[in-house]
N, C-alpha and C positions, 0 to 999 in steps of 0.2 A: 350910721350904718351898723347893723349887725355882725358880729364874727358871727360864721358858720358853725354848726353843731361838729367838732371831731367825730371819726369813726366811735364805735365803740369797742373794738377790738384794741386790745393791750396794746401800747407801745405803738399807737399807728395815729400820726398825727392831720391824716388828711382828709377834707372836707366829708362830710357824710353826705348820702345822694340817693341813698335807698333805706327804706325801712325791711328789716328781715325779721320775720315772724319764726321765733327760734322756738314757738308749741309742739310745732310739726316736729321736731329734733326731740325735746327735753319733756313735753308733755305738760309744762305749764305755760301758763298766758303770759310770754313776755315777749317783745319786741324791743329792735336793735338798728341802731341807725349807723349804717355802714357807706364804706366809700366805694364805687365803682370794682375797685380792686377784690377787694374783701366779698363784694355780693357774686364777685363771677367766679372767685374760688369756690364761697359757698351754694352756688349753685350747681357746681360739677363735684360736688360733693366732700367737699373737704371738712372734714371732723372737727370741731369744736369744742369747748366749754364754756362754762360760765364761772365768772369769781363767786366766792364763797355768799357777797355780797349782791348778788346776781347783776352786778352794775356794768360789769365789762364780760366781754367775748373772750375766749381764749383759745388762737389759735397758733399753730405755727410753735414755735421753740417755748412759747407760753402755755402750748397744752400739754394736761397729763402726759406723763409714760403709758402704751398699755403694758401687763404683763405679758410677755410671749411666752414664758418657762417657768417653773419651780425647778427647785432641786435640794433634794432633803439628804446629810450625810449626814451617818451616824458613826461614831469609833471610839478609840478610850481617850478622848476629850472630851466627848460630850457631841452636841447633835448643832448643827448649823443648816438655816434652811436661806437657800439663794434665788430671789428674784431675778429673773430674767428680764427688762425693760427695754425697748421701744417703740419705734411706731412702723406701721404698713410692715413688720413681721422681722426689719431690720434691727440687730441687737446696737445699743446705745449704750447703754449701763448695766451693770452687776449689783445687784445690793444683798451683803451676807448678813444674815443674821443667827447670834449664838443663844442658843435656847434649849432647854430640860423637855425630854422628852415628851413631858407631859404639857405643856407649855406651846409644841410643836403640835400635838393631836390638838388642843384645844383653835388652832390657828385652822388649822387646815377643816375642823367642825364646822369653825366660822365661816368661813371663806365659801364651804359646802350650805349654809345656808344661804347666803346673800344669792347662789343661785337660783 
C-alpha cells in the first residue's frame, strides 16, 4: 500500500486531497498538493509563498513579513533606517539598520524601483 502524498505546505504533515494551482497567485505554472485544511484557508484567501526551491507552500508563521513602515533617522551618529514587519497590517517585528547616507538613498532608489 502506498503512504499518501504530505501537504506541501511547510511544516504540515497531513495527507494531501486537493491539487492548488498557485499560477493564479504567483503567475507561474506550478501546482500543490494540499490537505483539506490548507485548500480551505487558501481558498478564503489566505496569502502564501513559495520556498526559494518552489518545492513547498509557505504559509502561516512560515510566510514572509510584509513591510508595513519605514522609518529613516538621521543625527550625529550617523542614519538608521527601521523596518516595520508584519502581516494583515499588525506590527510583529522591528528590524534597524545602520547606514551612510548615501547608502540609505541608494536603498530607498532601489526599493522605488522594484515598484
Amino acid at each position: 500500500m502506498s503512504t499518501p502524498h504530505p501537504c506541501d505546505v511547510r511544516g504540515c504533515d497531513s495527507p494531501a486531497a486537493v491539487v492548488f494551482d498557485a499560477a493564479q497567485v504567483t503567475g507561474v505554472a506550478v501546482e500543490y498538493a494540499v490537505c483539506p485544511f490548507h485548500n480551505t484557508a487558501l481558498q478564503e484567501g489566505e496569502t502564501f509563498d513559495v520556498s526559494e526551491d518552489m518545492n513547498e507552500m509557505l504559509m502561516g508563521a512560515d510566510a514572509p513579513l510584509d513591510v508595513i513602515n519605514s522609518l529613516i533617522n538621521t543625527n550625529v551618529a550617523g542614519s538608521t533606517v527601521t523596518l516595520i514587519l508584519g502581516r494583515d497590517g499588525v506590527e510583529q517585528k522591528r528590524v534597524t539598520f545602520r547606514m551612510s547616507a548615501t547608502e540609505a538613498q541608494e536603498l530607498a532608489t532601489d526599493i522605488k524601483d522594484w515598484g
